[in-house]
C-alpha positions in Angstrom: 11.6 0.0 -8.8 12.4 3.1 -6.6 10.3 3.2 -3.1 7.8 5.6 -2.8 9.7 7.7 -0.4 11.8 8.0 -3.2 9.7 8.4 -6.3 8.1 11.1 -3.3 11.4 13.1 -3.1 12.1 13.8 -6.8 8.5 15.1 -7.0 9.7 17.9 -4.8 13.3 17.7 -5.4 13.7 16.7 -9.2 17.4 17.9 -9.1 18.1 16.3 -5.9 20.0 12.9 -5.2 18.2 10.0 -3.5 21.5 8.2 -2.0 21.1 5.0 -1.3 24.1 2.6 -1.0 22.8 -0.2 -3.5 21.9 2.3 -6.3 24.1 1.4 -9.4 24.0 5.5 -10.6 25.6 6.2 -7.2 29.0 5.3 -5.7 30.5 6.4 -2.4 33.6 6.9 -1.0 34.7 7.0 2.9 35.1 10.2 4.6 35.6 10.6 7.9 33.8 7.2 8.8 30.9 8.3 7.1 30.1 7.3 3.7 29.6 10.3 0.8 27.8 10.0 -2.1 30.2 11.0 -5.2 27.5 12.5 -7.0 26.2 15.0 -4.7 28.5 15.5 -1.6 25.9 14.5 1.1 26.6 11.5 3.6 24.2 8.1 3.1 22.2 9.0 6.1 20.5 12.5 4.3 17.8 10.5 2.8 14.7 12.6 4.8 12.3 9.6 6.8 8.8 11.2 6.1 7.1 9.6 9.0 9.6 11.9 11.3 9.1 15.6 12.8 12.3 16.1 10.4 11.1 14.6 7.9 8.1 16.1 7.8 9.3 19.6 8.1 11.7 18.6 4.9 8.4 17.7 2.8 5.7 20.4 3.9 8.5 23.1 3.3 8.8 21.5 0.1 5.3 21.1 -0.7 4.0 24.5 0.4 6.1 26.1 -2.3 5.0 23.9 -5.0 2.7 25.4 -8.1 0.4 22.2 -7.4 0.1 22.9 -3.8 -3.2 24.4 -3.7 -4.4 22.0 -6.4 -3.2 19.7 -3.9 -5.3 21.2 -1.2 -8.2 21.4 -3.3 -8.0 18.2 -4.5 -8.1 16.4 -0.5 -11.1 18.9 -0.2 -13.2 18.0 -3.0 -12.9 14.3 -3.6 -14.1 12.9 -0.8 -10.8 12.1 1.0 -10.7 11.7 4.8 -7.8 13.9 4.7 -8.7 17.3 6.3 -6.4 20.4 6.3 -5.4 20.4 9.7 -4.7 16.5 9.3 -2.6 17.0 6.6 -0.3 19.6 8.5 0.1 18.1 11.6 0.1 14.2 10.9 3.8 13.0 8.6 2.0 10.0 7.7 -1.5 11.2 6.7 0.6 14.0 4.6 3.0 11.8 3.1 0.1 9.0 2.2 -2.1 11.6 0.5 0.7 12.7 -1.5 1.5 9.2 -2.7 -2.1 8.9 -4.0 -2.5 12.6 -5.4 0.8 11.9 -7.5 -0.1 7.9 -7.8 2.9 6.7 -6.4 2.7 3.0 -5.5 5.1 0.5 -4.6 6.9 -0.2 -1.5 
């Protein structure tokens, strides 16, 4: 079963690649020490970590620019969720763990 970091990323990059060395859809060759996934040019380390500034700028980016965004917004609002807005754009982890239960992600 995909992680949830990963079943995260396709929800706001469904044409996007999720590289990961032990995927059997994926192979890799060596470049320039590095390894590079075949399938969509990047090197194995591109994967964002959403509980990192970087990582975190990857997924709001993303997020803000959604059509579900607001519905998003709305939704933290209205059902009783301890996530507040300004939360939710300045904590990774508080973002990243109401998304996984907006889209129902669970797992890993």
């Amino acid at each position: 079963m995909p992680s949830k970091d990963e079943q995260l990323f396709y929800k706001l990059e469904p044409e996007g690649c999720w590289c990961e060395l032990d995927c059997p859809d994926r192979t890799f060759e060596i470049t320039d020490r590095h390894l590079k996934c075949k399938h969509c040019g990047s090197l194995l380390h591109a994967n964002p970590d959403f509980s990192t500034w970087e990582g975190f700028g990857w997924l709001i980016e993303r997020a803000k620019k959604a059509e579900w965004w607001w519905k998003f917004i709305k939704w933290t609002e209205e059902d009783g969720h301890s996530y507040g807005l300004l939360v939710l754009l300045t904590d990774p982890i508080a973002l990243t763990n109401a998304l996984y239960e907006y889209f129902g992600i669970e797992g890993e």
